[in-house]
MIMARNU-81002 format. One line per field, with one value per residue (C-alpha): residue in three letters; x, y, z. Coordinates in steps of 0.5 Angstrom, whole numbers, always signed. Layout:
<recs>
type ALA,...
x X,...
y Y,...
z Z,...
</recs>
This chain:
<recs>
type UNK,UNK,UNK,UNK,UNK,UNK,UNK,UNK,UNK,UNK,UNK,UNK,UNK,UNK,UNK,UNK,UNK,UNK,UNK,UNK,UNK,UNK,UNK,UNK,UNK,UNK,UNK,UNK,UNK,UNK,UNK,UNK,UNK,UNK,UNK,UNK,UNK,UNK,UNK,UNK,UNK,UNK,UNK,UNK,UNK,UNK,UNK,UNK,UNK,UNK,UNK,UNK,UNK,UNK,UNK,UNK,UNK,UNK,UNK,UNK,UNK,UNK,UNK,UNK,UNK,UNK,UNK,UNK,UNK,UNK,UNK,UNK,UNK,UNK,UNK,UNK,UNK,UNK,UNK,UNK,UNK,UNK,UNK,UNK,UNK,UNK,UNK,UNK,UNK,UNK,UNK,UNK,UNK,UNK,UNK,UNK,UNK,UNK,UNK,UNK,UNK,UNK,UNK,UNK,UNK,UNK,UNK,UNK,UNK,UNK,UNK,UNK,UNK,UNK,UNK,UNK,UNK,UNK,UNK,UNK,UNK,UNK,UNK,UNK,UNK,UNK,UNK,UNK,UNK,UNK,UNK,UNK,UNK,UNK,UNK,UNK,UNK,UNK,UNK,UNK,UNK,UNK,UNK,UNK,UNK,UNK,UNK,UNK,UNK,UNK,UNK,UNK,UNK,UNK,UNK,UNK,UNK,UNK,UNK,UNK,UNK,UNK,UNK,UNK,UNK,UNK,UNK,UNK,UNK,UNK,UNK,UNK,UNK,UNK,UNK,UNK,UNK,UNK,UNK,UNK,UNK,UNK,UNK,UNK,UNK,UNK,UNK,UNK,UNK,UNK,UNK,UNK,UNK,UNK,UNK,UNK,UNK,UNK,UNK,UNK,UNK,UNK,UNK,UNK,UNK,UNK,UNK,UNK,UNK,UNK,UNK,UNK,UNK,UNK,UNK,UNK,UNK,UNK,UNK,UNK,UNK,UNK,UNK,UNK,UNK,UNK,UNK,UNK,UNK,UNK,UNK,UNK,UNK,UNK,UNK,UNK,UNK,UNK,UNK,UNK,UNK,UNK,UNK,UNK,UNK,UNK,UNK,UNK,UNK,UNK,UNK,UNK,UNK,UNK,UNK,UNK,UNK,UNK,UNK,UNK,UNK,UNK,UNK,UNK,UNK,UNK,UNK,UNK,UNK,UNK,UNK,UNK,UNK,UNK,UNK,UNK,UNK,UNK,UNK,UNK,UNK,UNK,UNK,UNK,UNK,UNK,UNK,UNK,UNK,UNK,UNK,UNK,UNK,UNK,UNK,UNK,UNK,UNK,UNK,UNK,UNK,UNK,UNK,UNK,UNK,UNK,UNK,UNK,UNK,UNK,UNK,UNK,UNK,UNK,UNK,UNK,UNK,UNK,UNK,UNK,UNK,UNK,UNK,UNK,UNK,UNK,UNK,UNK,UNK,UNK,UNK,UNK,UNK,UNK,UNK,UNK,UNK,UNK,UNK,UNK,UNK,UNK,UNK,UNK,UNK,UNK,UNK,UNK,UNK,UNK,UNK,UNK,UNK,UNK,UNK,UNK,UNK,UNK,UNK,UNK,UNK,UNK,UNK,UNK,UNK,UNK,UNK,UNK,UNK,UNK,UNK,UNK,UNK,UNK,UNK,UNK,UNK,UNK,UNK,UNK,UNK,UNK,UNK,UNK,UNK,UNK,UNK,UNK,UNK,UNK,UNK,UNK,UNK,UNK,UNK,UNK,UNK,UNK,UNK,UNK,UNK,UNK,UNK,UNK,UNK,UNK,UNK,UNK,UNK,UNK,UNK,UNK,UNK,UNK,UNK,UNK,UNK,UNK,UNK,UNK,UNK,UNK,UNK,UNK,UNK,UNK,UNK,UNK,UNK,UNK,UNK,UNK,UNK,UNK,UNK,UNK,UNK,UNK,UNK,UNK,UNK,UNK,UNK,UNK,UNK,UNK,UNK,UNK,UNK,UNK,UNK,UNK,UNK,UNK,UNK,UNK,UNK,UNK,UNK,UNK,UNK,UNK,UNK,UNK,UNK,UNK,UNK,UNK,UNK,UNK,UNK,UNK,UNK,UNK,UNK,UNK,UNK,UNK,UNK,UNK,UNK,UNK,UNK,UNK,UNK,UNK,UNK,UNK,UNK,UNK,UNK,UNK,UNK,UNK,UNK,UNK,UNK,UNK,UNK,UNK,UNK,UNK,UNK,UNK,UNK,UNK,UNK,UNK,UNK,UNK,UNK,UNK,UNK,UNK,UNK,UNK,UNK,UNK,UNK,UNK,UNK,UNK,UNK,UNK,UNK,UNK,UNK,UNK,UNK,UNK,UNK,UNK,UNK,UNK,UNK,UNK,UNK,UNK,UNK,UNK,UNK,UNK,UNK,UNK,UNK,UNK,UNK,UNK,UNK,UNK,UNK,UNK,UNK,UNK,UNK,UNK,UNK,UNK,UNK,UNK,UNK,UNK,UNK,UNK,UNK,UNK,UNK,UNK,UNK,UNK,UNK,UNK,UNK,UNK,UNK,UNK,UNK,UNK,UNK,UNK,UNK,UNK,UNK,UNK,UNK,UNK,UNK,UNK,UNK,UNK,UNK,UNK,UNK,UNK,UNK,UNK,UNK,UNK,UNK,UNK,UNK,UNK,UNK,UNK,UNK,UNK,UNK,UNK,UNK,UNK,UNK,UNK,UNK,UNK,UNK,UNK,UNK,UNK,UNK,UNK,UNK,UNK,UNK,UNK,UNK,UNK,UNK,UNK,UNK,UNK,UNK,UNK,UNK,UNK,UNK,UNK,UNK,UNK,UNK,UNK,UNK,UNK,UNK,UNK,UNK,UNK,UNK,UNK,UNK,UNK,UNK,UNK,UNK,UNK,UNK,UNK
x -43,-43,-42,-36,-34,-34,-31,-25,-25,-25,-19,-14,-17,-14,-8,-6,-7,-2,+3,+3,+3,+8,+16,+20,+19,+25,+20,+13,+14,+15,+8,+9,+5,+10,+16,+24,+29,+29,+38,+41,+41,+46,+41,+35,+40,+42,+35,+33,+36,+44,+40,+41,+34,+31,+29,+25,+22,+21,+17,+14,+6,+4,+6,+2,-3,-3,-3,-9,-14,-12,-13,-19,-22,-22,-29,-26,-29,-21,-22,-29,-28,-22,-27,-31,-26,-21,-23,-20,-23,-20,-23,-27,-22,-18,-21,-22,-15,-15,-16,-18,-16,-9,-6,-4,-2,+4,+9,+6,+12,+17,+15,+19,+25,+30,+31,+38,+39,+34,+36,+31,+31,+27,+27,+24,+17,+17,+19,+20,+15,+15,+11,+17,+24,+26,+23,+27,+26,+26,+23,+26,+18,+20,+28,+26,+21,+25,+31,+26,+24,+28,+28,+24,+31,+32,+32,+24,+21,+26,+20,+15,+17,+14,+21,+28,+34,+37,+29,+24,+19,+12,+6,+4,+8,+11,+3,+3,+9,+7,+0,+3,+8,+2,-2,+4,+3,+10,+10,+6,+7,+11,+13,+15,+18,+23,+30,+28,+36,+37,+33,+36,+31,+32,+34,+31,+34,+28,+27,+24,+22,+18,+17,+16,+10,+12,+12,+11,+3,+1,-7,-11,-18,-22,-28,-30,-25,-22,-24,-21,-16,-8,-5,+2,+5,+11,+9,+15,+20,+28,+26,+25,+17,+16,+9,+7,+1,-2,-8,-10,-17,-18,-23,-29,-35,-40,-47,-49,-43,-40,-33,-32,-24,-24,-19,-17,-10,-10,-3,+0,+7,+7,+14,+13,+18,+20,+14,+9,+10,+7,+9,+4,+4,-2,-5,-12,-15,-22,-27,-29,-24,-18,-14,-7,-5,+2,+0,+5,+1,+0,-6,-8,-4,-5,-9,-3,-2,-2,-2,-4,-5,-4,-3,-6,-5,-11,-13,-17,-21,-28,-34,-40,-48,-52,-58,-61,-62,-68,-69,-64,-60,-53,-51,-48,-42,-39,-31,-30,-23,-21,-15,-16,-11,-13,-10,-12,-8,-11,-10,-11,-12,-11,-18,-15,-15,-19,-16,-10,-4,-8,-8,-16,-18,-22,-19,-22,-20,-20,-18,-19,-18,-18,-19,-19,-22,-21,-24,-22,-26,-34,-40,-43,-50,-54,-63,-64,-59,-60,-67,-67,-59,-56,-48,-46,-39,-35,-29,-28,-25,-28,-26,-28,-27,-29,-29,-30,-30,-27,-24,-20,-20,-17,-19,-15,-18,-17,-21,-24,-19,-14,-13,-11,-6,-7,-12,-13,-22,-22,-28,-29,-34,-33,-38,-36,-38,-36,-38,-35,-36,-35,-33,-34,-35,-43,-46,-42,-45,-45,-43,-45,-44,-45,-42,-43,-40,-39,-36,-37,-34,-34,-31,-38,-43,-38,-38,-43,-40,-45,-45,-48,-47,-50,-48,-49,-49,-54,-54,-53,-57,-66,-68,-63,-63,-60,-56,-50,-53,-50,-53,-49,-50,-46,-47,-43,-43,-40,-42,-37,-33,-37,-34,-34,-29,-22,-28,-30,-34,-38,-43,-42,-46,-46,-51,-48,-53,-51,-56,-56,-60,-61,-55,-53,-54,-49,-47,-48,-45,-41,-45,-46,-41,-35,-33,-39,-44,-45,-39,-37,-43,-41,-47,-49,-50,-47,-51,-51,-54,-56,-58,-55,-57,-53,-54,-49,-49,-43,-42,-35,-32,-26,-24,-16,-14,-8,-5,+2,+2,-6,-11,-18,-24,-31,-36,-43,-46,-52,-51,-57,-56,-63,-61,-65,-63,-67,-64,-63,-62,-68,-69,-67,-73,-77,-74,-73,-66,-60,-59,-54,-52,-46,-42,-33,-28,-23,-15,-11,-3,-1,+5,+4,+1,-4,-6,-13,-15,-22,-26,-33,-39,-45,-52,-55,-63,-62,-57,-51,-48,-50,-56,-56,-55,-49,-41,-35,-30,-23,-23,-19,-25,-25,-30,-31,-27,-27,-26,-22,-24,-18,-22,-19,-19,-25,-30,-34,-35,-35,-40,-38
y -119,-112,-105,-104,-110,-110,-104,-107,-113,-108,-104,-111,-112,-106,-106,-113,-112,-105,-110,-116,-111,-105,-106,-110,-110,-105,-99,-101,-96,-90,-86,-80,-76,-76,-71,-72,-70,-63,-62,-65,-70,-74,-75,-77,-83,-86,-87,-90,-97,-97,-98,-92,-92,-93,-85,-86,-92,-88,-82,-86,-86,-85,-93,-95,-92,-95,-102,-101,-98,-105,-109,-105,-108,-115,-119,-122,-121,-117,-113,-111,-108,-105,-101,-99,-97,-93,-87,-86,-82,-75,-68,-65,-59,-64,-68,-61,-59,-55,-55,-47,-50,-45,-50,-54,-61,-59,-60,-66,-70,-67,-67,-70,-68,-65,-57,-57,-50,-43,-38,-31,-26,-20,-14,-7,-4,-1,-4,-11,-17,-25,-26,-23,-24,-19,-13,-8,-1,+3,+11,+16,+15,+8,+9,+14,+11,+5,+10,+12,+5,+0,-7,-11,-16,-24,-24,-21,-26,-32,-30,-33,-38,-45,-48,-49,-51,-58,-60,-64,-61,-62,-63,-56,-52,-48,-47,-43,-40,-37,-35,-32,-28,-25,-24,-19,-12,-10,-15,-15,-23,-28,-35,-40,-46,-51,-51,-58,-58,-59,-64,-70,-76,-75,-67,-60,-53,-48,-41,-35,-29,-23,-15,-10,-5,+2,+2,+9,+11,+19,+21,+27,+26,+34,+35,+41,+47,+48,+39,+33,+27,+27,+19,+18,+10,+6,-2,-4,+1,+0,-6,-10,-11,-6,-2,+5,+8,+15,+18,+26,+27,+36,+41,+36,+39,+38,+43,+39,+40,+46,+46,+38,+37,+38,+34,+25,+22,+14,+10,+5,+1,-6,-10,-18,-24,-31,-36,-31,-27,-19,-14,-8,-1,+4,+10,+14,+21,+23,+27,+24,+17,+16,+9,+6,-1,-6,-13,-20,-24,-30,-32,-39,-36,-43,-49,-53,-48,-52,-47,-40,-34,-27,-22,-15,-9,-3,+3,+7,+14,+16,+21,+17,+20,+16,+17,+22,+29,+33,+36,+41,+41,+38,+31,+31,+26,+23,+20,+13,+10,+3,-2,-9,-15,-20,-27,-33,-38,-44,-51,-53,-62,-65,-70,-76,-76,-82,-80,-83,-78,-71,-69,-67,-59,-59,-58,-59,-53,-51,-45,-41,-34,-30,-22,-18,-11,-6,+0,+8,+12,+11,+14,+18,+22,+25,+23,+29,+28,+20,+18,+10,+10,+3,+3,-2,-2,-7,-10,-16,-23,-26,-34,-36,-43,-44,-50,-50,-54,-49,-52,-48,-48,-41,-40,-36,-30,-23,-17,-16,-10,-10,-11,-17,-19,-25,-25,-31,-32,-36,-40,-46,-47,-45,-47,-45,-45,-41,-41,-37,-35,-27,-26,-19,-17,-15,-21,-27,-28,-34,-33,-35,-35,-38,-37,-40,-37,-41,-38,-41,-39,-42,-37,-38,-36,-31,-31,-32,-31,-31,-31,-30,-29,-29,-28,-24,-25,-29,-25,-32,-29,-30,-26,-30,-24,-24,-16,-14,-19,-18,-20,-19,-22,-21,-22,-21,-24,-21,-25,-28,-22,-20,-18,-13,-13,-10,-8,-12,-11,-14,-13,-13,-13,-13,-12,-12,-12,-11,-12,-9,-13,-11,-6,-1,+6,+10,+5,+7,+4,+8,+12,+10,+14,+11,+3,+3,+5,+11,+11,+19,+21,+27,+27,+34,+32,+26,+20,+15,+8,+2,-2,-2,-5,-2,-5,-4,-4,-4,-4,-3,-3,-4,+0,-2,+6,+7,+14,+15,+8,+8,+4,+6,+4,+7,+5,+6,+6,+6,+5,+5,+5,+4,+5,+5,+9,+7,+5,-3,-4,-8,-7,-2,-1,+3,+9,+11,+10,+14,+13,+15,+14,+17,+15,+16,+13,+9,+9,+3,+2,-4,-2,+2,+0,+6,+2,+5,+12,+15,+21,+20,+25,+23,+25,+24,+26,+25,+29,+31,+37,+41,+45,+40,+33,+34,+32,+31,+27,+22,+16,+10,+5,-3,-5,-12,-15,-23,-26,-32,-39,-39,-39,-33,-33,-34,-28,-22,-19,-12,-7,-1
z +49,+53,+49,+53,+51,+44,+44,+47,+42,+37,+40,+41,+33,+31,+35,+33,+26,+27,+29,+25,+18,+22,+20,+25,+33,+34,+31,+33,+40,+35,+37,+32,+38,+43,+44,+41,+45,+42,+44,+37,+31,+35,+40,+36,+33,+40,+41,+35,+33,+29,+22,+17,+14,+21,+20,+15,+16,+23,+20,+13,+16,+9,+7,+13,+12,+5,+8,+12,+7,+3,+8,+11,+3,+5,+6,+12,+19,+21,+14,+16,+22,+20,+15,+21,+26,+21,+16,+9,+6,+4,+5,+0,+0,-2,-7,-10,-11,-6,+1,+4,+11,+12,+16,+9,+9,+3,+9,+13,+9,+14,+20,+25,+22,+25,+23,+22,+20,+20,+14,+17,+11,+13,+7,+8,+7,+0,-6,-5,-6,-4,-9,-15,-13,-18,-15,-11,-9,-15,-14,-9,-6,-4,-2,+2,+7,+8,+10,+16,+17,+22,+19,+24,+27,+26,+33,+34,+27,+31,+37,+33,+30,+33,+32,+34,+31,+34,+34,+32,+26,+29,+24,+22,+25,+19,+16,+23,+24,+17,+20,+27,+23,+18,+24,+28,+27,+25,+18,+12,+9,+10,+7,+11,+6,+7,+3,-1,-5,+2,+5,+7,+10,+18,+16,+14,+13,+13,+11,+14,+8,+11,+9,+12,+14,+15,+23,+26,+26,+25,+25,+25,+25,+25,+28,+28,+27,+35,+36,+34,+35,+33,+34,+35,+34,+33,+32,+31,+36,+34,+30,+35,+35,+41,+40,+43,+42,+43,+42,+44,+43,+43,+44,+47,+49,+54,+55,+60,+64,+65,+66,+64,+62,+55,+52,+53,+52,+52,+50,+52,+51,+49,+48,+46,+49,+48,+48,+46,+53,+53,+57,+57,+62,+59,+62,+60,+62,+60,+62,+69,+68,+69,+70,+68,+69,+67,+65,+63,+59,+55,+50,+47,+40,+36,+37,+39,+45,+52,+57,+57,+63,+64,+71,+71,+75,+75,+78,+77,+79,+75,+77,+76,+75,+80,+76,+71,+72,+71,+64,+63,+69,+69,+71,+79,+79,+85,+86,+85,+86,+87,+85,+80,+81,+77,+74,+71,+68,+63,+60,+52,+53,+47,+44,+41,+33,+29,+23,+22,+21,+22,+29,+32,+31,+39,+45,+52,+55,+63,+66,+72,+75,+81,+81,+86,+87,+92,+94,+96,+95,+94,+93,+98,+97,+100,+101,+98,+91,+91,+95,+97,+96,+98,+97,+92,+91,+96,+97,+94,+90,+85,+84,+76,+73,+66,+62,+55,+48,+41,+36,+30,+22,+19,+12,+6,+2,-1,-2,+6,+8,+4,-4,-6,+0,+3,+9,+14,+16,+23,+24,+28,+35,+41,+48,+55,+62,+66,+75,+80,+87,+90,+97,+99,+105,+105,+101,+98,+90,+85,+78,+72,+64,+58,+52,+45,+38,+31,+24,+17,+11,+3,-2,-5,-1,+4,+11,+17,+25,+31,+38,+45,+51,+59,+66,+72,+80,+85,+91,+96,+102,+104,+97,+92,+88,+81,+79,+74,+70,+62,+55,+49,+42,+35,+28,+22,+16,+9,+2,-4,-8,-14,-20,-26,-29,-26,-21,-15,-8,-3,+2,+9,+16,+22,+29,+36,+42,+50,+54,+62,+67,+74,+73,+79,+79,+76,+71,+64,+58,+53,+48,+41,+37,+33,+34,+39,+34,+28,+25,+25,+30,+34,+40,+42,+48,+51,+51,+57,+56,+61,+53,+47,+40,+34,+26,+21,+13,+8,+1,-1,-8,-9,-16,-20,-18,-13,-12,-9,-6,-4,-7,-7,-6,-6,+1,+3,+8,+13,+21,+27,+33,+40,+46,+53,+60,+64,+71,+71,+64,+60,+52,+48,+43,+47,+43,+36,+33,+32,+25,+20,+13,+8,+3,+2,-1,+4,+1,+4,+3,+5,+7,+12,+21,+19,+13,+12,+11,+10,+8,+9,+8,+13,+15,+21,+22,+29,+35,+30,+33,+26,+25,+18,+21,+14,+17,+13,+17,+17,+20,+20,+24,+20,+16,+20,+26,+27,+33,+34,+38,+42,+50,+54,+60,+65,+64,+65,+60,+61,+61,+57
</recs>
């Protein structure tokens, strides 16, 4: 017999046996998979035989399942094949006592039930606990900060939700519910949990409990005494999840260009819809860059999710250096404006599951983008200022798809940035190919990128995310010339949580490397100082680079001290950072690194937006604008950040 034949004996053995052990005929069409007439309770019934346990015997997988691992037991031929096609073994987390997957099974009982009612119980930033019932807002601290804050409204958590009353309670959607609600902006925990006084054997009636985080934002980060940055926000404007951000950057200092804007503004307005739709208008002004932009849309939020998309519109106008100058000349920029419409749009296929009653984590994913670029004004030097220049900058449309693999698992732990609140740690896998065609008017170009990432976590070794990712363009012309080709990796990783005594800490690294391959002239990445490198690095002299590479190292401590609401911890740190500007990009190693090293304390209040505040005493043996390479400043910047598996939309990575 052929394999394909055998595989279909063993199908039709399992089918028949699914049908001779199941209840009556009635319910053997039941697939719990598929979707139920979401309207009402009344129009679930109708479909279903006049019987009153018909519910039950429709929802108890449990029982089947019990049957068949009895069955798979036997010595027959059937029973051996039963064994080998069907998989009973629970999950070491399980078997463990706990299973760390945040998409818990403790509400699996209640799936596809109707949700008859949804009582939502937000309470205000301070003083309240979901944990302790008791607690109510006592001192004059926290009265008068939840007199100043606007509770986040029913309507904005009832957005979240991955349910509706009238409908069918799908497999994990209270678990997820729990998790996006922790992971929006405006609220600090929640607690999705099912009334079981209430229960009945076709119904449930479900609760929403969520707390605050004090929403508006204010910052003052001092460089010097006449530089520094001042951030103004809201993430939860009126109550209704609505975010605005400002930022003003002043007294910026350029020696090598004379006359160079001395202050940026960035900010942007973002307001969330139903069915995780975001709308967001932006605007940035700097030193040689401006842009703005309005954008709706869509992400792959939850591992359920099915479709996701997004439109954007940008302009954007920047003065740009073709090429270094001389020594001790300044640097010579000519305009570039141009606008970018781009939209993409993607699908999330279901793979099928061999567990019975768990759903499989992977998903196939497909999607594809259009972007198109329109240029106004381009550079134009002269020979003398730019020998054997080629204009580069075109009109054109990008045509990408990608397909791609990712599967999704989130973890629960503590003590990563905050003290002691629960936080979610994604891990999973992620492979993607990504092709596309540029349709310009000088010469037509293929695009191609891959892109792998993997994260593993265990509360007793710690946490370990790599990835790397490679694309460019391929000129389709005699020469089938490679440019704008990007490298880039990352690595971070933070141990278990040691402890001594009421103390504990961990250690955190990280490193990041972008790589430029055959850039263009005049493109330079955007220096080595905050997120992008050496926490607290004010440069002399600006620093363009075509290829960075950046090491962090971190030790937090995290002390049972707190002030006024504030808890401390202590941190230290060492950062380096190698970058090359030869033109075209190539490794970053040629030069020594910019290093930098300190120490500081970081105070968190976890019921605030603006929840890490930090001063830092750091040195700096190389380019620090300070005759001792010594800075004391503030800064707000995360120790790590994680990256989820959900595919985006089909990329090119930016260079910056």
């Amino acid at each position: 017999m052929s394999f394909r034949g055998c595989y279909l004996s063993v199908w039709l053995l399992g089918l028949l046996l699914l049908m001779g052990l199941a209840r009556p005929a009635r319910a053997q069409t039941f697939d719990p998979r598929s979707a139920v007439p979401p309207d009402s309770l009344h129009a679930t019934l109708e479909v279903l035989p006049a019987r009153p346990d018909s519910l039950r015997q429709r929802f108890d997988q449990e029982r089947l399942i019990n049957r068949l691992q009895a069955y798979s037991r036997r010595k027959t031929i059937a029973g051996r094949a039963m064994s080998g096609l069907l998989n009973f073994t629970n999950r070491q987390g399980e078997q463990a006592g706990l299973d760390a997957v945040l998409l818990d099974r403790q509400f699996d009982r209640h799936s596809f039930k109707i949700v008859r009612r949804i009582t939502i119980r937000p309470l205000d930033a301070f003083g309240y606990s979901l944990s302790d019932s008791t607690r109510h807002p006592r001192s004059l601290l926290d009265k008068a900060g939840n007199g100043l804050h606007i509770k986040t409204s029913r309507a904005r958590i009832r957005q979240v939700l991955l349910f509706r009353a009238g409908q069918a309670l799908e497999p994990q959607a209270l678990a997820e519910s729990e998790r996006l609600l922790r992971q929006t902006p405006e609220i600090l925990d929640a607690r999705v949990l099912v009334n079981e006084r209430t229960t009945t054997r076709d119904s449930v009636d479900i609760e929403v409990l969520t707390t605050d985080v004090f929403s508006i934002t204010a910052g003052a980060q001092v460089g010097t005494a006449t530089a520094g940055v001042i951030t103004l926000g809201d993430q939860n404007f009126l109550g209704l999840g609505h975010q605005i951000e400002n930022s003003y950057n002043y007294g910026r200092e350029y020696d090598n260009s004379p006359g160079a804007q001395t202050w940026a503004y960035e900010g942007s307005y973002t307001a969330p819809f139903r069915h995780f739709l975001y709308a967001q208008a932006r605007y940035r002004n700097e030193f040689n860059y401006r842009s703005g932009g309005v954008s709706l849309k869509r992400d792959f939020y939850s591992p359920t999710t099915r479709y996701a998309g997004a439109l954007n519109i940008d302009r954007y106008a920047l003065d740009i250096a073709l090429s270094p100058p001389p020594a001790g000349q300044p640097y010579r920029y000519y305009p570039l404006n141009y606008n970018v419409q781009d939209v993409w749009v993607g699908r999330a296929l279901r793979l099928r599951s061999y567990d019975l009653g768990y759903e499989n984590p992977g998903r196939i994913i497909v999607a594809t983008r259009v972007v198109r670029s329109q240029f106004q004004t381009v550079p134009t030097p002269t020979p003398a200022d730019v020998p054997n220049y080629q204009n580069t900058y075109h009109n054109s449309t990008l045509l990408l798809g990608t397909v791609g693999y990712s599967v999704r698992r989130y973890y629960k732990d503590r003590y990563l940035f905050g003290f002691g609140r629960t936080e979610d740690v994604p891990t999973g896998t992620l492979v993607s190919f990504t092709a596309g065609y540029d349709m310009n008017s000088v010469v037509p170009r293929r695009y191609l990128n891959v892109r792998l990432a993997a994260a593993a976590f265990s509360t007793r070794t710690g946490y370990l995310y790599g990835a790397v990712d490679v694309g460019g363009y391929q000129r389709l012309d005699a020469a089938k010339k490679w440019e704008q080709g990007l490298l880039t990796g990352e690595l971070t990783s933070f141990t278990r949580l040691y402890h001594a005594g009421n103390w504990q800490y961990r250690h955190f690294l990280s490193s990041r490397a972008t790589i430029g391959l055959n850039r263009r002239p005049g493109e330079f990445l955007q220096g080595i100082t905050n997120d992008r490198g050496l926490r607290g690095f004010s440069p002399a002299t600006p620093i363009l680079a075509t290829s960075r590479f950046v090491l962090n190292y971190e030790t937090t401590l995290f002390t049972p001290l707190s002030l006024l609401g504030f808890r401390l911890a202590g941190i230290a740190f060492a950062d380096a950072a190698w970058v090359s500007n030869r033109p075209g990009g190539g490794s970053p190693f040629a030069d020594s690194p910019y290093t930098g090293f300190g120490l500081g304390l970081r105070f968190r209040n976890e019921f605030t937006v603006l929840r890490t505040f930090q001063l830092l005493l750091g040195y700096y043996p190389r380019g620090l604008n300070a005759a001792n390479g010594i800075r004391m400043y503030e800064s707000t910047r995360e120790t790590i950040t994680f990256s989820d598996f959900g595919l985006g939309s089909p990329g090119v990575p930016q260079y910056q």
